[in-house]
C-alpha positions in Angstrom: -5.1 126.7 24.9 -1.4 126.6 25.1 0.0 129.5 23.0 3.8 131.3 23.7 3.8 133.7 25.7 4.9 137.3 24.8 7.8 139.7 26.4 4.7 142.7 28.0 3.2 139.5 29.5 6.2 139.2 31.5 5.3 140.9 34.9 3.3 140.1 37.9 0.0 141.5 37.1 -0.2 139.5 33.6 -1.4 136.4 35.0 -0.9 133.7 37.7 3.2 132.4 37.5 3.9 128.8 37.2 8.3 128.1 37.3 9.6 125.2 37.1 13.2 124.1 36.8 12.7 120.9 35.1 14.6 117.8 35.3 14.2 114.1 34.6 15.2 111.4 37.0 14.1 108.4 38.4 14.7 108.5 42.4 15.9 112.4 42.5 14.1 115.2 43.8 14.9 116.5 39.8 13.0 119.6 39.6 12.5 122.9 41.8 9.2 124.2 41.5 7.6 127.8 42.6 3.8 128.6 42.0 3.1 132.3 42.6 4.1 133.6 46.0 4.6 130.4 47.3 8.1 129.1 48.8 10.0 127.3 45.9 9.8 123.0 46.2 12.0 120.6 45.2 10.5 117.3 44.0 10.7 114.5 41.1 9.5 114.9 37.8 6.0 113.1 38.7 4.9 115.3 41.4 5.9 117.9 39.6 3.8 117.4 37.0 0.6 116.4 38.9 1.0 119.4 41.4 0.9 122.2 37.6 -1.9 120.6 36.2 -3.9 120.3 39.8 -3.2 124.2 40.2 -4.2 124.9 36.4 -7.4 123.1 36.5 -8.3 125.4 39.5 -7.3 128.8 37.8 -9.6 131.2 35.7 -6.9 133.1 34.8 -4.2 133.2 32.6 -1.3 131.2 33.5 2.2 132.3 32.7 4.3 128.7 33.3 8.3 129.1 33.0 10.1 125.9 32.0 13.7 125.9 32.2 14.6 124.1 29.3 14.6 124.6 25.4 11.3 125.6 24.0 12.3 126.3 21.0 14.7 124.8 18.5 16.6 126.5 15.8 17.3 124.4 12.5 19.9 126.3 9.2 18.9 126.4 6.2 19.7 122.8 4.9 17.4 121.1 8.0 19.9 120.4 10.2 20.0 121.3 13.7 21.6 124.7 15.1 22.4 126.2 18.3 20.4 129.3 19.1 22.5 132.8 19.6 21.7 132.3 24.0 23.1 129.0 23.8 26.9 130.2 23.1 28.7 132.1 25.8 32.1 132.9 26.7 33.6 130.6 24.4 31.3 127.5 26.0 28.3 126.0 24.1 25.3 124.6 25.8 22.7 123.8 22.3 19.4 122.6 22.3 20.4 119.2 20.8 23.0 118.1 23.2 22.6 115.8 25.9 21.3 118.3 28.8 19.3 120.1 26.5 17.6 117.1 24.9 17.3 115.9 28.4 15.1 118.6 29.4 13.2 119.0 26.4 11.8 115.6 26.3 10.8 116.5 29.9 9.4 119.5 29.0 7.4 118.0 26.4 5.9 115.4 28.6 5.3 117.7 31.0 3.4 119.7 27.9 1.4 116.8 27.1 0.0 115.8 30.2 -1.3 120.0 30.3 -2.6 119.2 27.2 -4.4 116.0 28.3 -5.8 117.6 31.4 -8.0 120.2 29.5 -7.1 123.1 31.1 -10.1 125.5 30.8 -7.5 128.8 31.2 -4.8 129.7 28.8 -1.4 128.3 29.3 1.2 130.8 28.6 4.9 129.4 27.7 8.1 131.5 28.7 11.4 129.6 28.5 14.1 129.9 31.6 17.3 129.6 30.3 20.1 129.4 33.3 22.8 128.1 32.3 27.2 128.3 32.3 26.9 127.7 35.7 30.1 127.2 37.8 30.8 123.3 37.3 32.6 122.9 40.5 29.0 123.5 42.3 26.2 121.2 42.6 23.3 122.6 40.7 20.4 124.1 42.7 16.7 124.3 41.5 15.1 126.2 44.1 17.9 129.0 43.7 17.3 128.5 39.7 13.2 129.4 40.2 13.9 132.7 42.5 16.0 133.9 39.8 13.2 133.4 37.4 10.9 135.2 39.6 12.8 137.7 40.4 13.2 138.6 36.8 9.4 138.3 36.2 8.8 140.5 39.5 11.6 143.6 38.0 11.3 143.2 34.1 12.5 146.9 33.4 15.4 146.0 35.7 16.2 142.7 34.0 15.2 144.1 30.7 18.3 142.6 29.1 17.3 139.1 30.1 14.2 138.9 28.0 15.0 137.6 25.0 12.9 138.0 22.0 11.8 135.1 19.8 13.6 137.2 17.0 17.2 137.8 18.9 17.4 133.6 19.2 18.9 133.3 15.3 22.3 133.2 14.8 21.8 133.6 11.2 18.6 135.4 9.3 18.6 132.6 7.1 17.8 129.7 10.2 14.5 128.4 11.2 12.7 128.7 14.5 10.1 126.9 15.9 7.9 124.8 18.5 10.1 122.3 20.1 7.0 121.1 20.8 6.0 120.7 17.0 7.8 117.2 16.6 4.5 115.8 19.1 2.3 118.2 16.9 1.7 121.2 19.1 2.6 123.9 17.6 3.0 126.5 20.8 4.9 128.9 18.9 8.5 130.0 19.8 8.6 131.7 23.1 10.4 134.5 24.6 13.5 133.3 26.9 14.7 134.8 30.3 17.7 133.8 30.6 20.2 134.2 33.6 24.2 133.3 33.4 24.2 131.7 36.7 
């Protein structure tokens, strides 16, 4: 089962930790990836994939599996499409529906579907990673993305103000929130997101 996770599941003991800085590329080493206390990877989108559902079908336990990339989408009233309240920051915008953020959904989602086609006999867990308004002058780093993640998963009273509830994503009462996974028809719920201003 692959359900969203919750913000008292965010903490070492909770679970085995899964992070993944996703990307999607066809010859680059796209995404950084970190499994538990392991030393954070940087490989392509493939690999990747393979290497999560080879360590989930060997787990009893839970897995708690950060993907840095739009879980969740946020529609207004009328249907149309909506930046959520995280995705708005000093005057920049970074929405769920423009190109980087699609980008990484639609790798997300495969990336959901081939857990969902592997049969994972433990529960999948979903937490969102949110680091973005990075400096633009600097070449992005994924392994340095993952520790972040960790590190807020490792201290969550310390980074309590990273957790984001499902709930504090609206920018208005009256939008909608929900799976971005839905469009494929799984509906994992709408996560909570640690997010980091890098």
């Amino acid at each position: 089962m692959i359900r969203a996770g919750n913000k008292n599941e965010i903490h070492c003991q909770s679970g085995k930790w899964v992070i993944i800085d996703i990307g999607f590329a066809n010859n680059a080493s796209s995404c950084g990836l970190l499994i538990d206390d392991q030393a954070p990877v940087e490989v392509k989108f493939y690999d990747a994939t393979s290497m999560i559902c080879k360590y989930i079908s060997k787990q009893s336990q839970p897995i708690n599996l950060i993907i840095e990339a739009p879980l969740s989408v946020a529609f207004d009233k009328d249907g149309n499409p909506k930046g959520r309240s995280i995705e708005k920051h000093n005057g920049k915008i970074r929405y769920w529906y423009l190109c980087p953020g699609c980008t990484t959904m639609v790798a997300a989602l495969y990336l959901i579907r081939f857990i969902v086609q592997s049969k994972p006999e433990s529960e999948v867990r979903l937490f969102e990673g949110f680091v973005s308004f990075k400096d633009s002058t600097k070449k992005s780093n994924h392994s340095k993305d993952v520790i972040m993640l960790r590190e807020v998963v490792e201290n969550p009273l310390m980074f309590s103000d990273s957790i984001i509830s499902p709930a504090g994503l609206k920018m208005d009462e009256s939008d909608i929130l929900q799976s971005a996974f839905l469009v494929a028809g799984i509906d994992a719920g709408v996560p909570p997101v640690i997010m980091i201003y890098a």
